[in-house]
Biopython code that builds the backbone (N, CA, C, O; Angstrom):
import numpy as np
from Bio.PDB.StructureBuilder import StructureBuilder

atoms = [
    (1, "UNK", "N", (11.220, 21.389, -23.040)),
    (1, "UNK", "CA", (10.260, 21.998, -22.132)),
    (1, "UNK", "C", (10.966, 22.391, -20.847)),
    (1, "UNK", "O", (11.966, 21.882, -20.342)),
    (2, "UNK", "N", (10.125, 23.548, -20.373)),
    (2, "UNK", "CA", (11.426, 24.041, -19.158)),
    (2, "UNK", "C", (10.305, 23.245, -17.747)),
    (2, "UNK", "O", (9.170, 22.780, -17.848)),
    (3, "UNK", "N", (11.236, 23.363, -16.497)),
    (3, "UNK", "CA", (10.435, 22.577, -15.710)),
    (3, "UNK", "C", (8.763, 23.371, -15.453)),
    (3, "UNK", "O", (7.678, 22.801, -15.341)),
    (4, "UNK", "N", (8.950, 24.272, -15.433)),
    (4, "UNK", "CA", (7.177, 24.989, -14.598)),
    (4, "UNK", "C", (6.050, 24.784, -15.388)),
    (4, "UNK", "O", (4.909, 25.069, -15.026)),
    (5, "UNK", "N", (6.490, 24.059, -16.971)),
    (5, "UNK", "CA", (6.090, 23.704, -18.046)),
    (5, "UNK", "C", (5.096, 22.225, -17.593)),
    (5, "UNK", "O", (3.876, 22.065, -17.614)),
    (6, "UNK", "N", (6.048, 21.433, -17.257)),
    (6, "UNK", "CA", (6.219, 20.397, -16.474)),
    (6, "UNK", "C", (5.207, 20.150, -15.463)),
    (6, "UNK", "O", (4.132, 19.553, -15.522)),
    (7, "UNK", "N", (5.721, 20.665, -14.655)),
    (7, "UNK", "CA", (4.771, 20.485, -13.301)),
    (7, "UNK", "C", (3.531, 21.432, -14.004)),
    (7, "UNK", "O", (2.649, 20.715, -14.476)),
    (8, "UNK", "N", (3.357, 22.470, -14.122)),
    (8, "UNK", "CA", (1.781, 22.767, -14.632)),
    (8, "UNK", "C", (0.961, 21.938, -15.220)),
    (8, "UNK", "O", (-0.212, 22.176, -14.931)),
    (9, "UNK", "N", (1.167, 20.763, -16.171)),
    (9, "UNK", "CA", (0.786, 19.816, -17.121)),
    (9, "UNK", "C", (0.604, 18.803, -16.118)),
    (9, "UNK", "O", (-0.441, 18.186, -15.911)),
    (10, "UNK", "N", (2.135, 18.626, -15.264)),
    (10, "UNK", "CA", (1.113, 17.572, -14.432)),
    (10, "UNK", "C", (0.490, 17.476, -13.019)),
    (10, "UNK", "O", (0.044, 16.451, -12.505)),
    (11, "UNK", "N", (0.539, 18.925, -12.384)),
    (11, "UNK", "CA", (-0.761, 19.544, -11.558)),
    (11, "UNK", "C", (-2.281, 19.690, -11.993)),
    (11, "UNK", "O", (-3.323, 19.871, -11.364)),
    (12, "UNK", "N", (-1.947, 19.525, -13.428)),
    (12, "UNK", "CA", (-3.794, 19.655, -14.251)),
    (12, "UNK", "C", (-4.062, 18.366, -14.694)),
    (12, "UNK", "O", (-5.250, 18.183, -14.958)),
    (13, "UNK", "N", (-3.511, 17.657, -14.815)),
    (13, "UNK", "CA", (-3.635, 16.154, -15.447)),
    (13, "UNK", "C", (-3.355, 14.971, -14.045)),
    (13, "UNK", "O", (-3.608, 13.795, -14.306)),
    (14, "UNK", "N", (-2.954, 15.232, -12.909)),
    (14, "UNK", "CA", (-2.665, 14.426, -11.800)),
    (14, "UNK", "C", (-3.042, 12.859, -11.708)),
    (14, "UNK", "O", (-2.401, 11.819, -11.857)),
    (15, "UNK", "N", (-4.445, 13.191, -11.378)),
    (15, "UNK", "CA", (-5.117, 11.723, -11.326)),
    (15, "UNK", "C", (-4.382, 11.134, -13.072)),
    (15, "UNK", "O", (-3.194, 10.816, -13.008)),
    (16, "UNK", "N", (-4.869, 11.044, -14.100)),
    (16, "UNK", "CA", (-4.562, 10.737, -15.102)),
    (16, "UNK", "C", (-3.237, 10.270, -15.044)),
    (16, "UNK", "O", (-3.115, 9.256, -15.731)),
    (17, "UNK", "N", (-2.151, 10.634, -14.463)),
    (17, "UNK", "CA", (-0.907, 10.605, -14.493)),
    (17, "UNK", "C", (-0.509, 9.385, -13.820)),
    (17, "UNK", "O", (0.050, 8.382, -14.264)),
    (18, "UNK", "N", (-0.969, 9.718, -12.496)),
    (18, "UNK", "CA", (-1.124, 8.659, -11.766)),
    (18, "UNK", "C", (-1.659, 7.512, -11.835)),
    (18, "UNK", "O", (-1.072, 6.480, -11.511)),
    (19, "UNK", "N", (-2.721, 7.562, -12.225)),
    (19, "UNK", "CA", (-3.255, 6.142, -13.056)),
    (19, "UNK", "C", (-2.875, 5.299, -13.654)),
    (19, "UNK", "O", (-2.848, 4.081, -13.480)),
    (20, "UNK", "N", (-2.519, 6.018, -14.495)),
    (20, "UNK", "CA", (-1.584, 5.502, -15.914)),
    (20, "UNK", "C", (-0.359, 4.569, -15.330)),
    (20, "UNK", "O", (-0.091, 3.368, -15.356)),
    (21, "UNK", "N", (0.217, 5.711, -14.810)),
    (21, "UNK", "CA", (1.990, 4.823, -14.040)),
    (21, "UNK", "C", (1.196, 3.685, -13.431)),
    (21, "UNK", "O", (1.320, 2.620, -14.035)),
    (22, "UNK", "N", (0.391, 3.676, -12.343)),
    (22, "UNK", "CA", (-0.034, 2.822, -11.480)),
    (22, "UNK", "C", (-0.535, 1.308, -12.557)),
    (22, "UNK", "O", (-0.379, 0.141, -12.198)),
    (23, "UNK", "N", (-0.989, 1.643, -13.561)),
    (23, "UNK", "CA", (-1.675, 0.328, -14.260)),
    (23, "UNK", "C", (-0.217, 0.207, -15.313)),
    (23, "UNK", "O", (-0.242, -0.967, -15.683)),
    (24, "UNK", "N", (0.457, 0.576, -15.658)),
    (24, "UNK", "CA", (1.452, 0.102, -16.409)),
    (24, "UNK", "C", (2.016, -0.504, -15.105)),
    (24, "UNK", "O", (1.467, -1.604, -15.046)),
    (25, "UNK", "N", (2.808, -0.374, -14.046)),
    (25, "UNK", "CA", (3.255, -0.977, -13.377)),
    (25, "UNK", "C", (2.812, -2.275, -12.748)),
    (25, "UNK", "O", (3.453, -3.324, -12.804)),
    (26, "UNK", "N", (1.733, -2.115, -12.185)),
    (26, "UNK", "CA", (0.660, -3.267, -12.135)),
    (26, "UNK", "C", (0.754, -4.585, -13.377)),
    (26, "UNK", "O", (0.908, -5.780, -13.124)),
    (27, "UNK", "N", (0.600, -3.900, -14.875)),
    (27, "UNK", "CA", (1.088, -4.789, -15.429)),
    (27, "UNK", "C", (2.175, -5.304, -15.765)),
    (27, "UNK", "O", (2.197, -6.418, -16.290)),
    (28, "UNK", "N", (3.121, -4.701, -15.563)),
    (28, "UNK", "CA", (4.250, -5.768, -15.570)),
    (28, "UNK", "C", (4.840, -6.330, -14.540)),
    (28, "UNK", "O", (5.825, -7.050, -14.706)),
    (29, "UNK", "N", (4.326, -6.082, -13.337)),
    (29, "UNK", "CA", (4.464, -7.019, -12.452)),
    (29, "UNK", "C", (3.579, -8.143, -12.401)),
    (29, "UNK", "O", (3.947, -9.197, -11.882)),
    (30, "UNK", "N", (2.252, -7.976, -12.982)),
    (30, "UNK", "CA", (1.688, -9.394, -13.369)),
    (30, "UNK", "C", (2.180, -10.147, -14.605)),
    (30, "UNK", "O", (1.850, -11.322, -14.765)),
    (31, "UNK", "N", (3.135, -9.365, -15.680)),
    (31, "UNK", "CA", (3.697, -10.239, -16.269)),
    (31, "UNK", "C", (5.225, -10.970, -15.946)),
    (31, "UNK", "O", (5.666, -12.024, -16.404)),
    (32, "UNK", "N", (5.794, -10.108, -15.083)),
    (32, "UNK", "CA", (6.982, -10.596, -14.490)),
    (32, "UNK", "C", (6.507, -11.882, -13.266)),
    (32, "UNK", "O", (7.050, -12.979, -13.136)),
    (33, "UNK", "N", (5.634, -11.472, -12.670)),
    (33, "UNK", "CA", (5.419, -12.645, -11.461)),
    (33, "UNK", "C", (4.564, -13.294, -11.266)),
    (33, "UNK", "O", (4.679, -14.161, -10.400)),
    (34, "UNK", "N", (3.490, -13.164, -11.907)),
    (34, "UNK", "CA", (2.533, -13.647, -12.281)),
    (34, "UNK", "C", (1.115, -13.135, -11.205)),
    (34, "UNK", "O", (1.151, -12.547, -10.124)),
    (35, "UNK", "N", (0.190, -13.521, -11.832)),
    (35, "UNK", "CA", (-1.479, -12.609, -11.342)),
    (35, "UNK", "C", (-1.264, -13.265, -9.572)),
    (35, "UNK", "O", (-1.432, -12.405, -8.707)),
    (36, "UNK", "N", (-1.005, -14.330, -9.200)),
    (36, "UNK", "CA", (-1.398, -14.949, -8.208)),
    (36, "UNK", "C", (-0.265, -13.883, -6.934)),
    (36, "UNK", "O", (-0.451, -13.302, -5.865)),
    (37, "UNK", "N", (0.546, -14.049, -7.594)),
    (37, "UNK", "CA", (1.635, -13.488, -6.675)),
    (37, "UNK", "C", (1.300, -11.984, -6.722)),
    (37, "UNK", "O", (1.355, -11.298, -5.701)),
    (38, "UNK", "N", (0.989, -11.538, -7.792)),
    (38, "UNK", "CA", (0.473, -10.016, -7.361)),
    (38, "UNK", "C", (-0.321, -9.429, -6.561)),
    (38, "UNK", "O", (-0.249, -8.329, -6.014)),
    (39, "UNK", "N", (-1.607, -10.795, -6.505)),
    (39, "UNK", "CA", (-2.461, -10.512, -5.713)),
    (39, "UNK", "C", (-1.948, -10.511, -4.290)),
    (39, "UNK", "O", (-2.258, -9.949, -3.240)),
    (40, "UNK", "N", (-0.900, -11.503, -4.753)),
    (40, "UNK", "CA", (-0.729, -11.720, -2.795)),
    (40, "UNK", "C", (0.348, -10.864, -2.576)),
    (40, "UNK", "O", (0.670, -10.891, -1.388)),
    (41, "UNK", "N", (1.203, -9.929, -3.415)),
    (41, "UNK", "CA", (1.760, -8.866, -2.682)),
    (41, "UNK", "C", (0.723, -7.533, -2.325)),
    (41, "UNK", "O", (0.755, -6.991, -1.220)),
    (42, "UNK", "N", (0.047, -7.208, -3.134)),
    (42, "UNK", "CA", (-0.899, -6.379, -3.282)),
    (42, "UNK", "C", (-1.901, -6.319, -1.630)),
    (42, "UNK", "O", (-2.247, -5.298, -1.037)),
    (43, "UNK", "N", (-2.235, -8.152, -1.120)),
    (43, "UNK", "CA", (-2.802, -8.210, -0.113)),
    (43, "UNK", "C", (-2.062, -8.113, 1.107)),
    (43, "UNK", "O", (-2.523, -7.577, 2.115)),
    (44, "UNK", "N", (-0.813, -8.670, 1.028)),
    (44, "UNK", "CA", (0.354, -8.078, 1.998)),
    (44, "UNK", "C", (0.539, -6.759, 2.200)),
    (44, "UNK", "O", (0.737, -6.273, 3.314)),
    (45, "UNK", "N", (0.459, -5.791, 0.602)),
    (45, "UNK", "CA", (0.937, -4.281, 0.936)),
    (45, "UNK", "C", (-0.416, -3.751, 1.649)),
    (45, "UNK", "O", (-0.118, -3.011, 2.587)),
    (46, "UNK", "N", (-1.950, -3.921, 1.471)),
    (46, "UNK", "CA", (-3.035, -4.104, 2.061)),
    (46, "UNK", "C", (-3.080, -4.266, 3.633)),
    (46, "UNK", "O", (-3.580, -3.673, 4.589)),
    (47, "UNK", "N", (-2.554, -5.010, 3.478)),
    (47, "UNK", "CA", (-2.644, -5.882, 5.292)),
    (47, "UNK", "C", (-1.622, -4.533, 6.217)),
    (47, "UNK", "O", (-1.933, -3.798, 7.155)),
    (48, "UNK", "N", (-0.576, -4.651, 5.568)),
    (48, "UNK", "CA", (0.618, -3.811, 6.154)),
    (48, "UNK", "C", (0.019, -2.264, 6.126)),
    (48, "UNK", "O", (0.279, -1.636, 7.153)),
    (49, "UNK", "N", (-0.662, -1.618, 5.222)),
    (49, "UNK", "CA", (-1.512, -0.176, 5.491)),
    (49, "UNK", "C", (-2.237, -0.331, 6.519)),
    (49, "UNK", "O", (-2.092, 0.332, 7.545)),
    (50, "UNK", "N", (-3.098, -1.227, 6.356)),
    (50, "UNK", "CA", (-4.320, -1.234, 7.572)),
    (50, "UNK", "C", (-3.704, -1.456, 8.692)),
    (50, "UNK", "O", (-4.354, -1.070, 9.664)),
    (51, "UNK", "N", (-2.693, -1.932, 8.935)),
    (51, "UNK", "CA", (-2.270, -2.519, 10.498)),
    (51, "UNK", "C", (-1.177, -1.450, 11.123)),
    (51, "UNK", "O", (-0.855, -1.369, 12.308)),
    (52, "UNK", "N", (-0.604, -0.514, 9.836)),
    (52, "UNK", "CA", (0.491, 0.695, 10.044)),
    (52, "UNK", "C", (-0.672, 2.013, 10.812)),
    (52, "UNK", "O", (-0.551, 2.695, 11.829)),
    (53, "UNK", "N", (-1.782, 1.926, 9.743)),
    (53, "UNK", "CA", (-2.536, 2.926, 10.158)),
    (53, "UNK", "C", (-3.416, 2.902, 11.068)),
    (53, "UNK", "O", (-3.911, 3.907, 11.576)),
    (54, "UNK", "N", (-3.750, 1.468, 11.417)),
    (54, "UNK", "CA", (-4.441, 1.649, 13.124)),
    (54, "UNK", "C", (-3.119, 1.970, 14.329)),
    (54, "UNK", "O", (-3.245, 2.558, 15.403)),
    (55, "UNK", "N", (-1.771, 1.331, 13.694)),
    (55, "UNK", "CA", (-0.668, 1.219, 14.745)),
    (55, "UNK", "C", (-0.115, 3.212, 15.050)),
    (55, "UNK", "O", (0.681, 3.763, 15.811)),
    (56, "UNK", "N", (-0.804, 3.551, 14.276)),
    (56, "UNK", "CA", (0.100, 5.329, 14.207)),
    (56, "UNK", "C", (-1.566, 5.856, 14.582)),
    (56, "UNK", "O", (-1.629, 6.992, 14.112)),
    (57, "UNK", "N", (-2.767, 5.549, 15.151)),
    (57, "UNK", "CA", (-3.643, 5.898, 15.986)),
    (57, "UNK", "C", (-3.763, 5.767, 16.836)),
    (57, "UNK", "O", (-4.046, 6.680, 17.611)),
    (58, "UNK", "N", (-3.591, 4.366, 17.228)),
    (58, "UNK", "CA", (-3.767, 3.717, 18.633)),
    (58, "UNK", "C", (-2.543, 2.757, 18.691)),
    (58, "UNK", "O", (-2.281, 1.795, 17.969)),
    (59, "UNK", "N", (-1.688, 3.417, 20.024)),
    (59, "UNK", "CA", (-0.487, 2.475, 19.852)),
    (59, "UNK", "C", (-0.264, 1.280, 20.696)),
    (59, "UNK", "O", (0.791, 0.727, 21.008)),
    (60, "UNK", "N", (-1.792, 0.938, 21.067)),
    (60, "UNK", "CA", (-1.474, -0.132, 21.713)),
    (60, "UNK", "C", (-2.822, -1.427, 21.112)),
    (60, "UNK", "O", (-3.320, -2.454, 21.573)),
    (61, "UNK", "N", (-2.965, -0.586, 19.830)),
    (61, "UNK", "CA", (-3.552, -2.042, 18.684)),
    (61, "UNK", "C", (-3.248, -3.128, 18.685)),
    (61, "UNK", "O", (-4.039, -4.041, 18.922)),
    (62, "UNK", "N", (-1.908, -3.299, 18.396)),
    (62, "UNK", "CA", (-1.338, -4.595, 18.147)),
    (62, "UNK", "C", (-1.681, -5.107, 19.398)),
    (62, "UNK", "O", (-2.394, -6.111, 19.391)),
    (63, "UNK", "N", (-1.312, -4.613, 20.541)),
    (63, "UNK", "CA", (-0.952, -5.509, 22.000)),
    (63, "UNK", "C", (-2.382, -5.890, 21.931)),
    (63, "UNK", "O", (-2.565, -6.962, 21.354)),
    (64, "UNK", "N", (-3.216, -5.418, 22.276)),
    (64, "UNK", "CA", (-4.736, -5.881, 22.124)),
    (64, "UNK", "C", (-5.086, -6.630, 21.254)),
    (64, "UNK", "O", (-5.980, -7.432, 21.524)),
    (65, "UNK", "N", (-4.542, -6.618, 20.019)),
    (65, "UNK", "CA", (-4.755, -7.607, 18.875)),
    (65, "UNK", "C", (-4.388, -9.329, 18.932)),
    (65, "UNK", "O", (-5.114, -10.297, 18.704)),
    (66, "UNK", "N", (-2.962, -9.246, 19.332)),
    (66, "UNK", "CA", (-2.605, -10.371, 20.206)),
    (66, "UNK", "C", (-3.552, -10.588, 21.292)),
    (66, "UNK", "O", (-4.262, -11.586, 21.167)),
    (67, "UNK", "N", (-3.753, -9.714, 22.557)),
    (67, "UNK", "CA", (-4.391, -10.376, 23.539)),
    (67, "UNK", "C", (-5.737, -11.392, 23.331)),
    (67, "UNK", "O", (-6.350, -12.007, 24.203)),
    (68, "UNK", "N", (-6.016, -11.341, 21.632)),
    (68, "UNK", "CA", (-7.365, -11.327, 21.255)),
    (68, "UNK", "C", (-7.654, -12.544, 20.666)),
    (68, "UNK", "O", (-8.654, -13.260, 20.719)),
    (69, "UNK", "N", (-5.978, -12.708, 19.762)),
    (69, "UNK", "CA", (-6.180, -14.169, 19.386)),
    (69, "UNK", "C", (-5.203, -15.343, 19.801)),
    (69, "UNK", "O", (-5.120, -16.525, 19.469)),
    (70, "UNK", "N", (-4.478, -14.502, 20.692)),
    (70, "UNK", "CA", (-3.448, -15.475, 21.831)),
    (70, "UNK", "C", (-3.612, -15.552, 22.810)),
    (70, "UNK", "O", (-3.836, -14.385, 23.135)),
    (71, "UNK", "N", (-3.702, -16.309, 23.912)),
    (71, "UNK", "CA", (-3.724, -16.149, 25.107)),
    (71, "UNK", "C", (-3.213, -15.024, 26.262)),
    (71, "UNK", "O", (-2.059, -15.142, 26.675)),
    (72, "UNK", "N", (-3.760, -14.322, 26.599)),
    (72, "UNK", "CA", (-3.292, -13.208, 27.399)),
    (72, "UNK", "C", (-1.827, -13.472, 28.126)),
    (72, "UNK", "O", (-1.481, -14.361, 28.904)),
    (73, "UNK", "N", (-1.069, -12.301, 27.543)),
    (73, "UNK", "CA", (0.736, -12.533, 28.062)),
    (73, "UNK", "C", (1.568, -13.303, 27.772)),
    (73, "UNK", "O", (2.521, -13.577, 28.501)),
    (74, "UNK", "N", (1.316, -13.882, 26.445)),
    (74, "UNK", "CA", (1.822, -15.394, 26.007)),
    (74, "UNK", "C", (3.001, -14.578, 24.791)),
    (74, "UNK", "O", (3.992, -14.963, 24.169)),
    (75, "UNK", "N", (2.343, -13.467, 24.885)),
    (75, "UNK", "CA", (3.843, -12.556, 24.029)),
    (75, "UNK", "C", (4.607, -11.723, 24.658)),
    (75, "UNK", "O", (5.526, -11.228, 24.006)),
    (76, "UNK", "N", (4.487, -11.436, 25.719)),
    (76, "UNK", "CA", (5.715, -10.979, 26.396)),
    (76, "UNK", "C", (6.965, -11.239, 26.982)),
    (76, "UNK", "O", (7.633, -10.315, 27.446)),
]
sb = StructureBuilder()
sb.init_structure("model")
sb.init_model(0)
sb.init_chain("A")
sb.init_seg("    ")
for serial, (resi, resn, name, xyz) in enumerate(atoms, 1):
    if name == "N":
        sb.init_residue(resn, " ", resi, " ")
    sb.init_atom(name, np.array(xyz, "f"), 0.0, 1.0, " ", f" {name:<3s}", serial, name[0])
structure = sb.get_structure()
């Protein structure tokens, strides 16, 4: 198959494509490391989106975030 072959098949099929990779991978990282640990990378990679994507809106999230559950200036 030549490439434009390629990418046409998987510009029309995308989601599907993606899926697929995403749950084969998924599973063998729950069979390599097991369900518990997946979950808890899964909630780490979780934690780390949500806290990247308030940090690239508002860049002074974090500092406020600290001020919130540390004592004010206790991180500087």
């Amino acid at each position: 198959m030549n490439k434009e072959k390629i990418l046409d098949f998987y510009n029309s099929h995308r989601g599907g494509i993606n899926g697929a990779a995403t749950g084969v991978l998924i599973g063998i990282i729950i069979l390599l490391i097991g369900i518990f640990r997946t979950l808890f990378l899964a909630m780490c990679g979780g934690i780390g989106y949500y806290l990247g994507k308030r940090l690239s809106q508002d860049k002074d999230y974090l500092k406020n975030l600290l001020d919130r559950i540390l004592p004010p200036g206790t991180y500087r």
